[in-house]
TORKOL-4160 file (C-alpha; in steps of 0.2 Angstrom, whole numbers, padded with zeros to 4 digits, m for minus):
85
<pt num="1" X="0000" Y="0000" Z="0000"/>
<pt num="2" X="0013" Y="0012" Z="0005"/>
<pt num="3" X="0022" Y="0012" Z="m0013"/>
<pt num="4" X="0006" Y="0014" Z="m0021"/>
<pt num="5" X="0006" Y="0029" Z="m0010"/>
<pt num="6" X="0020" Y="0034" Z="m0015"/>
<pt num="7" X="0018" Y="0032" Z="m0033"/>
<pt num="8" X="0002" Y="0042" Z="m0033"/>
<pt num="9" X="0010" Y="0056" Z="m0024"/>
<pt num="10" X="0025" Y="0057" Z="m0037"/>
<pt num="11" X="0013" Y="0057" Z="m0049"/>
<pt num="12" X="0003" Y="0071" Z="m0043"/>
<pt num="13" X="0021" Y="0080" Z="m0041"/>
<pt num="14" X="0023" Y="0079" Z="m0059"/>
<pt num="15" X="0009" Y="0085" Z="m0063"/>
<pt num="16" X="0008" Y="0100" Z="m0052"/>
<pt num="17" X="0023" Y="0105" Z="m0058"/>
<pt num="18" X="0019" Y="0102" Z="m0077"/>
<pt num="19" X="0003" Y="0112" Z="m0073"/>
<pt num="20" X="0013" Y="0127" Z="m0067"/>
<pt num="21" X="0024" Y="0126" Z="m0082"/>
<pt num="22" X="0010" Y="0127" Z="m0094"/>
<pt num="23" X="0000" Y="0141" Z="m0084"/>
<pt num="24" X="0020" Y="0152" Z="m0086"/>
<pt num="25" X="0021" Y="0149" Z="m0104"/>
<pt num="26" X="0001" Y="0154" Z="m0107"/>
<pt num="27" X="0005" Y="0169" Z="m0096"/>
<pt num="28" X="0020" Y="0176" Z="m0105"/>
<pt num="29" X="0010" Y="0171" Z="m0122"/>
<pt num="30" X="m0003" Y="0182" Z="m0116"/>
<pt num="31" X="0007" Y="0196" Z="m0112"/>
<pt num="32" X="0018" Y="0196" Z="m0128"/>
<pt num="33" X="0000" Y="0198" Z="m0139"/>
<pt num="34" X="m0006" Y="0211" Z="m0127"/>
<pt num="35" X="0009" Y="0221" Z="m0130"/>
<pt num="36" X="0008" Y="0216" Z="m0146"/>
<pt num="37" X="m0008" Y="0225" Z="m0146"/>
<pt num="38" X="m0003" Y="0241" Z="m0136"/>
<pt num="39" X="0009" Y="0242" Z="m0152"/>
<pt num="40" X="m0004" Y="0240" Z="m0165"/>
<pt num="41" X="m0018" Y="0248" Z="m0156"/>
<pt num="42" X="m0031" Y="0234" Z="m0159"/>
<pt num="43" X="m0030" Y="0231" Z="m0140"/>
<pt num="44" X="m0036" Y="0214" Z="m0132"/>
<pt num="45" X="m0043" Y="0208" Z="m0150"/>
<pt num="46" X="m0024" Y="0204" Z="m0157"/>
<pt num="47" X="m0026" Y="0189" Z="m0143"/>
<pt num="48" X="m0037" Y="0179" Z="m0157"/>
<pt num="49" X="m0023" Y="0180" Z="m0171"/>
<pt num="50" X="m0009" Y="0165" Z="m0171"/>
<pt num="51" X="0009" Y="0170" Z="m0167"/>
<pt num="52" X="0012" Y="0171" Z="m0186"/>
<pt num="53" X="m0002" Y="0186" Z="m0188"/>
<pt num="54" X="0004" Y="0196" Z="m0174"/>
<pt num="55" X="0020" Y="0195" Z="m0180"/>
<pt num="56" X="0015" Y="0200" Z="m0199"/>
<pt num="57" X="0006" Y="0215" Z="m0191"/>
<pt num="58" X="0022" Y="0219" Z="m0180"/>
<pt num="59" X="0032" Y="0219" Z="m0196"/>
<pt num="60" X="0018" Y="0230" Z="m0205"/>
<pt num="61" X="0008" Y="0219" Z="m0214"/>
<pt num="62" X="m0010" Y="0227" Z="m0209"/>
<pt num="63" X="m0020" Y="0213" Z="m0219"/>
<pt num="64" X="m0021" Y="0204" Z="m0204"/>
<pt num="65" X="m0032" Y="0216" Z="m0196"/>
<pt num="66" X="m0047" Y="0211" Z="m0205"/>
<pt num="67" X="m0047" Y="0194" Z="m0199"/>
<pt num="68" X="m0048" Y="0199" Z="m0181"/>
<pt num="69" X="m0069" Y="0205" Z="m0184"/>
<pt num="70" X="m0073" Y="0186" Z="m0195"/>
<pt num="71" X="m0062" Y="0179" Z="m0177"/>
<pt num="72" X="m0073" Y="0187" Z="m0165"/>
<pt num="73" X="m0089" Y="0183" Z="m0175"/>
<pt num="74" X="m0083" Y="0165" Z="m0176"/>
<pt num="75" X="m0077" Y="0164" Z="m0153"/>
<pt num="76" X="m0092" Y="0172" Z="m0150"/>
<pt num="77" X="m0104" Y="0158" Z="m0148"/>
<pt num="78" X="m0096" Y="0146" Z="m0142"/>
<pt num="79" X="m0086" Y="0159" Z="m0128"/>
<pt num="80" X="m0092" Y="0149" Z="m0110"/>
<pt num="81" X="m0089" Y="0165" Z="m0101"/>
<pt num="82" X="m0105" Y="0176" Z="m0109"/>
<pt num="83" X="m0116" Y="0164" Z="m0100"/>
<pt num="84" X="m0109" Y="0172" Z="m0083"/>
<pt num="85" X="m0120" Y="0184" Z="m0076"/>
């Protein structure tokens, strides 16, 4: 039983700290492309464009732009967090 135990708790471990990991990376994503945004002034809408986009509109490629309306159109209906009161 006690190296089950054991098992189970290094397990857990690994998965907190592979948790923790993710949840860094997706923070720093996030604050590149909110920057990102700041630069561009589109604001928190540049958050729906892959790395690729935000990178054309960072290098002056304003094509991008339009995608960002068709994005939101598309997130909006299935967004979980408009069902919140």
């Amino acid at each position: 039983m006690q190296k089950r135990l054991e098992k189970v708790a290094r397990a857990s471990r690994v998965r907190e700290a592979v948790r923790s990991e993710l949840v860094r990376t997706i923070w720093v994503s996030r604050a590149w492309r909110l920057r990102a945004g700041e630069l561009s002034n589109l604001g928190d809408g540049i958050i729906l464009l892959t790395v690729e986009k935000v990178l054309d509109l960072l290098n002056g490629k304003d094509d991008v732009v339009g995608s960002i309306a068709t994005r939101c159109e598309t997130y909006e209906p299935t967004n979980p967090c408009r069902l919140i009161p």
